[in-house]
C-alpha positions in Angstrom: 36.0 6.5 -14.4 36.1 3.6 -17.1 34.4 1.3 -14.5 31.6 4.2 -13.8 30.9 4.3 -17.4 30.8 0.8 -18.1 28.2 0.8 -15.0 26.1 3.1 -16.7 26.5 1.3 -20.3 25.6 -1.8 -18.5 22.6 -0.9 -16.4 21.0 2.2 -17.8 21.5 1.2 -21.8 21.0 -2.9 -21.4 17.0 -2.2 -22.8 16.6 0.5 -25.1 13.5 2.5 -24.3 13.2 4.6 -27.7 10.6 2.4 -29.5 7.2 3.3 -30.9 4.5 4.0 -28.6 2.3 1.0 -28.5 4.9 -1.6 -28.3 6.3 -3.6 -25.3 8.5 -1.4 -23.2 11.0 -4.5 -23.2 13.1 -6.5 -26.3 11.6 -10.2 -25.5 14.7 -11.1 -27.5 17.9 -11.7 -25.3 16.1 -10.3 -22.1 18.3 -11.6 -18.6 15.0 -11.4 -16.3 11.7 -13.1 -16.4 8.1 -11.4 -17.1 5.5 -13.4 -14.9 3.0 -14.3 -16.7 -0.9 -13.3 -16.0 -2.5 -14.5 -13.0 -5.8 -16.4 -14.1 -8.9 -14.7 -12.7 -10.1 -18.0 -10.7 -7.3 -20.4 -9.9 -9.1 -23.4 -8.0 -6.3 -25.1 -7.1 -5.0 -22.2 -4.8 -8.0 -23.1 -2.3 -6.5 -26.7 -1.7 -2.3 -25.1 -1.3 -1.1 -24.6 2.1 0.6 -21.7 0.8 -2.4 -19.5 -0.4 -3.5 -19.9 3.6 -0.5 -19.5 4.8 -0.2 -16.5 3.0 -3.8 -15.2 4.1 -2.6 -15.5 7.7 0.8 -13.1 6.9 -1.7 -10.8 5.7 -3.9 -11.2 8.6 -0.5 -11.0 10.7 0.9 -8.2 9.5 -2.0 -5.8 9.0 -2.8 -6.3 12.9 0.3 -5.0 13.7 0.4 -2.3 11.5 -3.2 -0.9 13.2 -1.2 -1.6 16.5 1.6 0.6 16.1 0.0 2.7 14.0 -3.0 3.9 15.9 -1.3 3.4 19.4 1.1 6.1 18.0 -1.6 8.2 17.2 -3.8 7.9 20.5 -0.2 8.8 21.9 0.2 11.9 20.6 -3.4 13.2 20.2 -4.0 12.2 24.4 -0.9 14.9 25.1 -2.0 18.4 25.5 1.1 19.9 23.8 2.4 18.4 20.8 6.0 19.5 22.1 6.4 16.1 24.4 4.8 14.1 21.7 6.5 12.5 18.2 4.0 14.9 16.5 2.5 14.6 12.8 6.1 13.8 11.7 6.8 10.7 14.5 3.2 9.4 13.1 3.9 9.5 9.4 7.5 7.8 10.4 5.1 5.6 12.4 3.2 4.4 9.9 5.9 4.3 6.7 8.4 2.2 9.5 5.6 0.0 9.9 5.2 -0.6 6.3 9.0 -0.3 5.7 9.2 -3.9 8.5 6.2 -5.6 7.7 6.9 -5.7 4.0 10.2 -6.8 4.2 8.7 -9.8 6.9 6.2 -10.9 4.8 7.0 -10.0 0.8 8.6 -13.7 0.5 5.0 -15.5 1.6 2.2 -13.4 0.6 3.8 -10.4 -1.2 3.2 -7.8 1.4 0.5 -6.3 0.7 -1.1 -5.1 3.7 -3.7 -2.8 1.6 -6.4 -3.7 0.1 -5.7 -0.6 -2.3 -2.9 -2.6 -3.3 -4.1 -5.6 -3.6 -6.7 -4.3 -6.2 -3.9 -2.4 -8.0 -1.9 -5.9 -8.4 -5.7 -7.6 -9.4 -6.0 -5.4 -12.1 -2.5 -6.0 -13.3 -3.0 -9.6 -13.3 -0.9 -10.0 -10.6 -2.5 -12.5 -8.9 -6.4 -13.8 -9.1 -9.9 -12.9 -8.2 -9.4 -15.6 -5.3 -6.7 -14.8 -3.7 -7.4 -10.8 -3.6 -10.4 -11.7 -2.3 -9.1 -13.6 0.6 -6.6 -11.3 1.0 -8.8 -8.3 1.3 -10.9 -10.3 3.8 -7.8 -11.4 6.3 -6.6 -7.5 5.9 -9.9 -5.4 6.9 -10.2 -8.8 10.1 -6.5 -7.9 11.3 -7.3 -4.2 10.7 -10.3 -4.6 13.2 -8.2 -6.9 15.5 -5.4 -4.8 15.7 -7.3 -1.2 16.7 -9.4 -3.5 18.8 -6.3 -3.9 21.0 -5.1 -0.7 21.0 -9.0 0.0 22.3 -8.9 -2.1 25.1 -5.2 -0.8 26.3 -6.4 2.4 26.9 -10.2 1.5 27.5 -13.2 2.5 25.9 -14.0 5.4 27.1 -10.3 7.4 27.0 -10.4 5.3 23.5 -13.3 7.0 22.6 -12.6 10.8 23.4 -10.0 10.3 21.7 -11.3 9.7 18.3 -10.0 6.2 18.2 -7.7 6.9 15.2 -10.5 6.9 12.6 -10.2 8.9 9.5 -12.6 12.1 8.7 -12.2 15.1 6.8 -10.7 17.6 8.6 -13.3 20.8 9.2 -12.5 23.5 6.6 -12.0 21.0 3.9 -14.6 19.5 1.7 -15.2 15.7 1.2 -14.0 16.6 -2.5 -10.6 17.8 -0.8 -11.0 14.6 1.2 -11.3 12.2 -1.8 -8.4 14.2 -4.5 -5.9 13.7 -1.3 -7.0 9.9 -1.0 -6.6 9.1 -4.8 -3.5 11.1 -5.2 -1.7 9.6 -1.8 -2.9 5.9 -3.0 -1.5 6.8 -6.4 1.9 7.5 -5.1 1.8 4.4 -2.8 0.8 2.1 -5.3 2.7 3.6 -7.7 5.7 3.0 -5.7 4.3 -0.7 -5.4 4.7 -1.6 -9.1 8.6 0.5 -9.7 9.8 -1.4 -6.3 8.9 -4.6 -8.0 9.2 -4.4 -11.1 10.8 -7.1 -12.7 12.6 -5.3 -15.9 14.0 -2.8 -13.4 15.7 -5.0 -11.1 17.6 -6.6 -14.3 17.9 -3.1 -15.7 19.0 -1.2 -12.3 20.9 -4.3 -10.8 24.0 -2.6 -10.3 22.4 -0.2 -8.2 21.1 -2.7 -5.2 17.4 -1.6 -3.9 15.5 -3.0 -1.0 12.4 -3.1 -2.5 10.5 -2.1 1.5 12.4 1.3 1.4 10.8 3.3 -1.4 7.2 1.7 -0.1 7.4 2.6 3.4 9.2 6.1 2.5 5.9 6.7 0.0 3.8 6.3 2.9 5.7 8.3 4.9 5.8 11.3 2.9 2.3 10.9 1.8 1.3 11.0 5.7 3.1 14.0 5.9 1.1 15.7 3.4 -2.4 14.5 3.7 -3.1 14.1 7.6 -4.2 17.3 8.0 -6.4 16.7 5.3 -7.9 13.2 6.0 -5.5 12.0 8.8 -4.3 10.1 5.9 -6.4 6.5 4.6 -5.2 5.5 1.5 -5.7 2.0 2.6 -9.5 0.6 3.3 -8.7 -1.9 5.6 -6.8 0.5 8.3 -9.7 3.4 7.8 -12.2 0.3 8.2 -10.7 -0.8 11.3 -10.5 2.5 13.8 -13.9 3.2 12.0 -15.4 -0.5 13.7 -14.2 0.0 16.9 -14.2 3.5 17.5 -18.2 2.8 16.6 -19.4 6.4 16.4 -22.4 6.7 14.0 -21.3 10.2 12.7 -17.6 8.9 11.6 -19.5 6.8 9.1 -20.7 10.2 7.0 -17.4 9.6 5.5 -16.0 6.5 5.5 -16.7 6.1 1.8 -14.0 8.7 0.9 -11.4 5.9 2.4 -12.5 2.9 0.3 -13.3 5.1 -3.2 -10.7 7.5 -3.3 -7.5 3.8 -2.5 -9.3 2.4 -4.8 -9.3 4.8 -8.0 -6.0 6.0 -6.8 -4.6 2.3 -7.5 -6.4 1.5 -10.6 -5.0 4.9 -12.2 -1.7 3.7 -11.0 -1.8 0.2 -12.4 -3.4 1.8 -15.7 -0.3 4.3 -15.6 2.4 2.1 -15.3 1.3 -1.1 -17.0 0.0 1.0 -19.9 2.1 4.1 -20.4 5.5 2.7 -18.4 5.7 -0.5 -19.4 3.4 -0.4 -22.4 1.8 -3.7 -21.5 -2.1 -4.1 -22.9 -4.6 -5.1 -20.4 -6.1 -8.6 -21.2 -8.8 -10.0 -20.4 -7.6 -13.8 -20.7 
């Protein structure tokens, strides 16, 4: 019982958190973990590093295979006639959070797994990393997107592909595209959300003797959010995936929407950075 409490002393009561409101969230003084600093808006010397394409690529990578799994799953399940002899809604969402769950762990090391542009902004606006790189990174993820339904398309052919709705998010009928846009920025909220606890520097240090695989929490957010928003939206909250089935599925009326799945991620992840960089960790936004 001693060792339990000593845990708790340790872990829970290393930073105290009763300070004004306004001031740092963490004691600079004595701290055992390290605070990244800002990422510069424009960092030139990323476009000459190996590492800043390499990390495009993982990005690239990892985004095609999450629109492969992701939307095969689907076209599996909405081709059956009975949902009985399918995964159903549930075997999608676990689809889509496994998905993240893998391709996170694979590629957090080299590029930070971000496989969103949602998320990407969210980290942008956090200073996270610069203009450049979430640029490129936004770029490689909508092309992998694209790539990635674009072989699901031509597994099953165009025209089955294409009755089938091609995994392309819409507003479901009896909801309106208000419904349609409050689901997106809430879901993105909770995924992004997720994003900045998972990684949070001060937390590891803080929480270390309670060992967390950062991938977990973010692929269960996705997970739970599919659950609750694809009979809504059949569930965006990222840009690149909607963007994606939207391209190759190529029907002019799935369009009418479309801007629901790039608004609604983004907002959602600039209310979550604002929330936790501002209110959780009490860290001003600067603008150099």
């Amino acid at each position: 019982m001693e060792g339990k409490e000593e845990d708790v002393r340790l872990g829970a009561n290393k930073f105290n958190e009763r300070q004004p409101i306004g001031t740092a969230a963490q004691s600079q003084d004595g701290k055992d973990y390290v605070e990244p600093p800002p990422a510069p808006l424009f960092e030139e010397e990323e476009l000459t590093s190996w590492s800043f394409y390499r990390a495009g690529i993982a990005e690239f990578i990892a985004t095609f295979l999450f629109l492969y799994i992701s939307v095969l799953t689907v076209m599996g399940v909405v081709k059956s006639n009975t949902k009985c002899s399918t995964v159903g809604i549930q075997g999608i969402a676990w689809a889509f959070g496994g998905m993240i769950f893998a391709l996170v762990y694979c590629t957090a090391g080299i590029s930070g797994g971000h496989i969103n542009p949602a998320v990407t902004f969210g980290l942008f606006l956090a200073r996270k990393l610069s203009l450049t790189r979430a640029l490129f990174y936004m770029v490689m993820q909508c092309l992998g997107a694209i790539c990635g339904a674009g072989v699901v398309k031509g597994f099953m052919g165009a025209g089955q592909y294409g009755r089938l709705g091609g995994g392309a998010n819409a507003v479901a009928h009896g909801y309106t595209k208000g419904d349609g846009l409050g689901a997106e920025i809430i879901g993105t909220f909770v995924l992004v959300y997720t994003v900045f606890s998972a990684t949070d520097a001060k937390r590891s240090a803080r929480d270390s003797h309670v060992p967390i695989l950062a991938p977990l929490p973010i692929g269960f957010a996705v997970f739970l959010v599919h659950l609750a928003t694809i009979p809504i939206t059949g569930t965006g909250i990222n840009p690149a995936r909607s963007l994606g089935a939207a391209i190759i599925y190529n029907k002019d009326h799935g369009w009418d929407d479309h801007w629901i799945f790039w608004v609604g991620p983004f907002i959602g992840a600039a209310l979550a950075a604002l929330y936790h960089q501002v209110v959780i960790r009490a860290i001003p936004f600067k603008s150099s």
